[in-house]
C-alpha positions as CSV (number, residue, x, y, z in Angstrom):
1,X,-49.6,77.9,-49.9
2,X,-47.1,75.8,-51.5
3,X,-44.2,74.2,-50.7
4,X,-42.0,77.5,-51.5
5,X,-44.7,79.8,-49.4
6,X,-44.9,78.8,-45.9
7,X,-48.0,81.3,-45.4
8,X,-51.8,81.3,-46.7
9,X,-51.3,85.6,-45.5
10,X,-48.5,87.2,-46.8
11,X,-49.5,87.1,-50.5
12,X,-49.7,91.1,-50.5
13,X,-46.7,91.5,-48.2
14,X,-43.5,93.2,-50.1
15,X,-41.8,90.9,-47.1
16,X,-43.3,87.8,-48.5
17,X,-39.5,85.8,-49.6
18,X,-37.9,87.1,-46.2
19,X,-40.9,85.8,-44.6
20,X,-40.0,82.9,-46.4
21,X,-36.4,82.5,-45.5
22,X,-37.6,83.1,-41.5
23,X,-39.9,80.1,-42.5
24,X,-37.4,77.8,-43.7
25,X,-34.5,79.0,-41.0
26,X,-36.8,77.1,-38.9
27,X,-37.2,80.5,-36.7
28,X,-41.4,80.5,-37.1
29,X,-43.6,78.0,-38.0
30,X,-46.6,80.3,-38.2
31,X,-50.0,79.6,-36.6
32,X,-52.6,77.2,-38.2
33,X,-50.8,78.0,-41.7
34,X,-50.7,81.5,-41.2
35,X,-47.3,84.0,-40.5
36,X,-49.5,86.7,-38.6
37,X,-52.7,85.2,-37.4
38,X,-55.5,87.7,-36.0
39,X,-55.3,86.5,-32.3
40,X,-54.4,88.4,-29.3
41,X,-50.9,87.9,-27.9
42,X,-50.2,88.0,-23.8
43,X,-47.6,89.7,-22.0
44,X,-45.9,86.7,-21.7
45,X,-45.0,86.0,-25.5
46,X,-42.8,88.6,-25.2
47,X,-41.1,88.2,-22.0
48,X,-36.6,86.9,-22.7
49,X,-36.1,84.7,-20.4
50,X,-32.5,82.8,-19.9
51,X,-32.1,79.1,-18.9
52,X,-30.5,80.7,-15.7
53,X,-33.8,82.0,-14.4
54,X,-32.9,85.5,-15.8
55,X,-35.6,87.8,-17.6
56,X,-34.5,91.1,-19.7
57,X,-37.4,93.5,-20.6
58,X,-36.8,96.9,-22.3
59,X,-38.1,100.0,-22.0
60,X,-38.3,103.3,-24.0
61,X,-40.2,105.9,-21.1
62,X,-39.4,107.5,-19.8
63,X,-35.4,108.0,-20.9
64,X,-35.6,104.5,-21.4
65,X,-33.7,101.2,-20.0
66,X,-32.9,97.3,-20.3
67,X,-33.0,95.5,-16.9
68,X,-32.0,92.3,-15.9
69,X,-34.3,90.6,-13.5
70,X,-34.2,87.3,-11.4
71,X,-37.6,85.4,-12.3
72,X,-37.7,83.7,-8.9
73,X,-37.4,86.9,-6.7
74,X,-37.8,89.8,-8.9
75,X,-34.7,91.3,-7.8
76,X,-32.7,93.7,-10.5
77,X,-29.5,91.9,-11.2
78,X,-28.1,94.8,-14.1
79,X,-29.8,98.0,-15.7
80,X,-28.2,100.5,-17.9
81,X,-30.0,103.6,-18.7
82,X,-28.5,104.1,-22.1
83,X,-30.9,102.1,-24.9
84,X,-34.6,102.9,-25.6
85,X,-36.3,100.3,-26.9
86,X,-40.0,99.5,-27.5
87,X,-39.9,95.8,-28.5
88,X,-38.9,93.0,-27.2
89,X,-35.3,91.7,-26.5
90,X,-34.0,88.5,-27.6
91,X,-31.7,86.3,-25.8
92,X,-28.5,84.0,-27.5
93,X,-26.0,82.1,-26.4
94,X,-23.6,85.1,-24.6
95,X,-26.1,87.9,-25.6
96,X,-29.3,89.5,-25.1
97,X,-30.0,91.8,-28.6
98,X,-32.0,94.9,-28.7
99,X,-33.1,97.3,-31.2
100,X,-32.9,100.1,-30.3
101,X,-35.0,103.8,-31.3
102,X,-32.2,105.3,-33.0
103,X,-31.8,101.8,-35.3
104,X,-29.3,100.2,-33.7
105,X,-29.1,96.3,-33.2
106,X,-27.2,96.2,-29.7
107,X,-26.0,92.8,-28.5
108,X,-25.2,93.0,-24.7
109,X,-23.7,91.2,-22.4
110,X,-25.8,88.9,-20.3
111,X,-24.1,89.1,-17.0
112,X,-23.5,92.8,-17.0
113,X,-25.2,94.8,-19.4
114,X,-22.2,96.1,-21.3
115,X,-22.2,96.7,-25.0
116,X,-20.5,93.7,-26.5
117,X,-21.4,95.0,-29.9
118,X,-23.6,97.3,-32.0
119,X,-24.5,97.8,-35.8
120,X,-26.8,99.9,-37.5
121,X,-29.3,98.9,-39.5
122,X,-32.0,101.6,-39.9
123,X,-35.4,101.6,-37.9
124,X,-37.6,99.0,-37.2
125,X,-40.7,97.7,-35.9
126,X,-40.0,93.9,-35.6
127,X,-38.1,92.8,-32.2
128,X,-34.7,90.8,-33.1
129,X,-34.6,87.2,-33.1
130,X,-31.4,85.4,-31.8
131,X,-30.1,82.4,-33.6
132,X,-27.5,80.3,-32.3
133,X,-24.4,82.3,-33.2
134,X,-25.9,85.6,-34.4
135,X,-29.0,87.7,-34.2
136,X,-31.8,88.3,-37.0
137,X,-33.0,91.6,-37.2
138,X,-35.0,93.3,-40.3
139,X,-35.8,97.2,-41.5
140,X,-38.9,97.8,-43.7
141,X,-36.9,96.6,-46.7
142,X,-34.4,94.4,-45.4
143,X,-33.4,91.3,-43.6
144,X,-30.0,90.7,-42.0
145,X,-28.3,88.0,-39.9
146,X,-25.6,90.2,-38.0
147,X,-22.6,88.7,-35.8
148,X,-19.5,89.5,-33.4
């Protein structure tokens, strides 16, 4: 690991430099020196929550939905019926970002659920990551920073 790889494990990776970039964006900082360590992960790592109490989980069965739920009470506050997704969401500031099955990054609105905007990018397997003023999403081959 040097000071240009942030990871002892992603020496074989063809993701190694965006791996990299993700490193030095200051979005990970890895585990114990390591970008995907062998440990198992709970529920709760991949649970978007909003400062306002607000969680957002994503489903793909069975026709799939994204739901907005208070925290405190468990109540539904928003759910549309239109987006499968199997990963998890991501929350910004004015946005909660999906990707969805049909490779779709889908930024929706936070109070309502509406479609604020969507690009596509091409499958995944890698749940977005929001940044400040955009979202990071990435394709087997690809990393992009996508905006409004």
């Amino acid at each position: 690991m040097s000071r240009t790889d942030a990871f002892t494990d992603d020496e074989t990776s063809v993701h190694e430099a965006n791996i990299n970039l993700v490193a030095r964006e200051g979005i990970t900082t890895g585990c114990a020196g390591m970008y995907a360590p062998e440990a198992k992960l709970s529920a709760g790592a991949f649970k978007a929550t909003a400062p306002d109490g607000t969680v957002y989980a994503g489903t793909d069965r069975p026709q799939g939905a994204v739901a907005a739920l208070d925290a405190a009470t468990g109540a539904e506050r928003w759910r549309t019926a239109r987006w499968r997704t199997g990963l998890a969401l991501a929350v910004g500031d004015g946005f909660v970002a999906m990707h969805d099955r049909t490779g779709h990054v889908v930024a929706l609105d936070p109070a309502t659920g509406r479609v604020r905007w969507r690009r596509r990018i091409g499958a995944t397997l890698t749940p977005p990551v929001a940044l400040p003023d955009a979202i990071l999403a990435t394709t087997a081959d690809s990393l992009y920073r996508l905006a409004p």
